[in-house]
N, C-alpha and C positions, 0 to 999 in steps of 0.2 A: 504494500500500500504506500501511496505517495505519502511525505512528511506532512503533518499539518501545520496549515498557513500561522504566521505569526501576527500576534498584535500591532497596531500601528506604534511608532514610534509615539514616546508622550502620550499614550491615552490615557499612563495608570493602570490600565491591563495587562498581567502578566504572559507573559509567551508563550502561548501552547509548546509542551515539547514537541520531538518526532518522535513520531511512531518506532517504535523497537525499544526507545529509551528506557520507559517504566521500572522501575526495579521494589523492590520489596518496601513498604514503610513510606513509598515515597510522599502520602499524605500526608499521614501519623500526625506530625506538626502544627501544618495549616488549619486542621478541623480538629485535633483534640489536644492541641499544645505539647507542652514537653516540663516536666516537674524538675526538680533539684534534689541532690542527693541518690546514692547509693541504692540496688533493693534492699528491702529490708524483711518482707515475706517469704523468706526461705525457711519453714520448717523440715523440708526434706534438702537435703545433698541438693547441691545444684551442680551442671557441668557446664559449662560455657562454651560455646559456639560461633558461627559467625556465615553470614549471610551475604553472597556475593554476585554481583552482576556484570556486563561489559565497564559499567561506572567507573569500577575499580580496576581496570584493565589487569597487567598480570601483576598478581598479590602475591607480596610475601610469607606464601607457605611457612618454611622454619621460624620465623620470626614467630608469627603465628601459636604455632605449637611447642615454642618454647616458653611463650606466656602466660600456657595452660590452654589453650584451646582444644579443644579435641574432637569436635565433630560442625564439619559446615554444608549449609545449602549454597546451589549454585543455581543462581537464573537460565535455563536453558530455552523456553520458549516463551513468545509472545503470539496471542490471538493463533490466527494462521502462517502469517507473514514474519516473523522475526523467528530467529535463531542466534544468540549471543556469540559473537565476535571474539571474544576470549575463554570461551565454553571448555577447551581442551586444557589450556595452560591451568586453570582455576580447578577442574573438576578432577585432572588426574595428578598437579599439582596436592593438592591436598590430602588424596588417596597415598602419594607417594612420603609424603611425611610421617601417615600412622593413622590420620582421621577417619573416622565414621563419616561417610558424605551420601547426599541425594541431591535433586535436583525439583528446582520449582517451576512453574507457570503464570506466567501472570495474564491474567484473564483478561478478556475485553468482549462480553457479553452483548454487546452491540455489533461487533464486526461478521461474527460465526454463532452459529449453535453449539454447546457443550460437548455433544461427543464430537464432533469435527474437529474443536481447542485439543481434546482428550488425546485423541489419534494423532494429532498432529506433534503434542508432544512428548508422547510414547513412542515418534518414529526419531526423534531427533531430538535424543537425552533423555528421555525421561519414563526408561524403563527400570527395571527390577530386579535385582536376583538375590538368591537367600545364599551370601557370602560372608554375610556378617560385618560388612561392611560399605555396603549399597543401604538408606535409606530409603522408605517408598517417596513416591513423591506427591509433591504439594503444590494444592490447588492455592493461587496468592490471589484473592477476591476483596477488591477493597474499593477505593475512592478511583475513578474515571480521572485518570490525567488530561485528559484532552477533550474532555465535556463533562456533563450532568454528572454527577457522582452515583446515582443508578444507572448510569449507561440506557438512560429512560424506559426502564423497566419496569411492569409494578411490582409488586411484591412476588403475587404466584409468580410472574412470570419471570421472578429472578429465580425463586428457588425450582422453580422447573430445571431453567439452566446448568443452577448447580448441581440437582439430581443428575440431571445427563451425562454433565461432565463425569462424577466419580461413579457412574454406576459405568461408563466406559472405559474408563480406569481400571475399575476392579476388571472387569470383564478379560482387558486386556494382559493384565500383568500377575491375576490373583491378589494385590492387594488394597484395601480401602486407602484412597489417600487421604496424607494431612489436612487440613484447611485451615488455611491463615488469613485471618479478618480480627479487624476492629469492632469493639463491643458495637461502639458507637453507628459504623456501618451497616452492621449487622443488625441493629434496630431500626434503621431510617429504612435498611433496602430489599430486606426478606420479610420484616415484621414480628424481629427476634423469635424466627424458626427455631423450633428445638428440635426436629428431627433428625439432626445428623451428632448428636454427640453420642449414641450409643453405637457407633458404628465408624465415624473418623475424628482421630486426634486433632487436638486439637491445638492451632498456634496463636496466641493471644497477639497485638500490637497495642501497649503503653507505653511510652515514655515519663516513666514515673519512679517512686521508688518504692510503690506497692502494685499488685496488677491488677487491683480494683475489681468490679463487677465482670463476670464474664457472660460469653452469650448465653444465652437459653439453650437448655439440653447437655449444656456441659456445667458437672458438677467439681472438674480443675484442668488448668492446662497440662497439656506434657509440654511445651514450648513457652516462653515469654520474650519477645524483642522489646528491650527493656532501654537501647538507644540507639543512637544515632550518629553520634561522638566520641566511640570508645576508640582504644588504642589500634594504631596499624591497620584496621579497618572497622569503618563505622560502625556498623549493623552488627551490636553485638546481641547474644540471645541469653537465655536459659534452659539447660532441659532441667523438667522437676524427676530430679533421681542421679542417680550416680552413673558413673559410666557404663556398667553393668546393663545399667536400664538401655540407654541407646544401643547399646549392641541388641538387645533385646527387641525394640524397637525395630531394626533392621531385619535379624531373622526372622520377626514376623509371630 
């Protein structure tokens, strides 16, 4: 798809990106701010993570993993039309250090129908295997970079989409994927659906130092993208549990 046009010069309207750009969180900010301070809601082990897109072109793996990091997502597809740019240095980069790694999607529910995004990026990164080191992958559904923040959908007709999408998923790889949204999203653009937390994990997005309310249907997250700003690369995360657990996690 062509890049989307930019705002005039001086209008005070920010620049639609291009298309492909989107990466994880990229809202987060805009519509639900960003807190001060540390987490502070860690009852269980926390393992730290980190979440990457072409944004960060190619990242410093060892650095990485020497500051504790131990397991990351890597943007692999967009709608139908993108494939990330630095997909290989990032994805096998990080598998080659020690990490637990999978691969995301970021949705654009207005371009394509659900299994179409699904297929598309199960053909190009965003498949599966019980290695123990493959995470399944994740659905990233959140705020419309480039229009409406439902990608003008109503509610059914969001969470139709997102049925489609993991129910093609599953179909395709055997297993339910993640899904990564904003409380906040999650109630303006499904109608805080509860019917996917008994069936996929789930990845919160705060910016805070607690992880607040979460959506309907999930009773905790396994994931928290907790900022923005961390070290070496921005988008750091949480899994709730110890490393044990994401291995876990991966073999399914």
């Amino acid at each position: 798809m062509p890049g989307a046009a930019s705002a005039a010069s001086g209008t005070g309207i920010a620049t639609v990106p291009e298309r492909g750009t989107a990466r994880m969180g990229q809202g987060v900010i805009a519509h639900d701010g960003r807190g001060s301070g540390s987490p502070t809601d860690t009852s269980a082990v926390q393992t730290e993570g980190v979440d990457v897109s072409s944004h960060q072109g190619d990242v410093a793996w060892s650095t990485l993993w020497s500051s504790g990091v131990k397991w990351a997502y890597v943007k692999a597809t967009e709608g139908t039309y993108y494939k990330n740019t630095h997909f290989t240095q990032q994805y096998t980069g990080s598998y080659n250090v020690g990490m637990v790694r999978g691969t995301y999607h970021f949705a654009t529910p207005d371009t394509t129908g659900g299994a179409a995004q699904a297929n598309h990026f199960v053909d190009n990164g965003g498949g599966w295997s019980r290695d123990g080191r493959t995470l399944p992958g994740v659905l990233d559904i959140e705020w419309d970079p480039y229009g409406a923040q439902c990608y003008g959908k109503t509610r059914a007709g969001m969470v139709s989409w997102i049925r489609d999408f993991v129910n093609t998923y599953k179909a395709r790889t055997g297993r339910d994927p993640v899904i990564y949204t904003a409380t906040s999203w999650w109630k303006d653009c499904t109608g805080n659906n509860a019917g996917f937390g008994a069936t996929n994990p789930l990845w919160v997005a705060r910016y805070n130092s607690t992880v607040g309310e979460l959506p309907a249907g999930w009773s905790y997250y396994t994931m928290w993208q907790y900022t923005s700003s961390g070290p070496t690369v921005g988008d750091h995360n949480h899994f709730n549990g110890a490393l044990d657990r994401v291995v876990a996690l991966a073999n399914g």
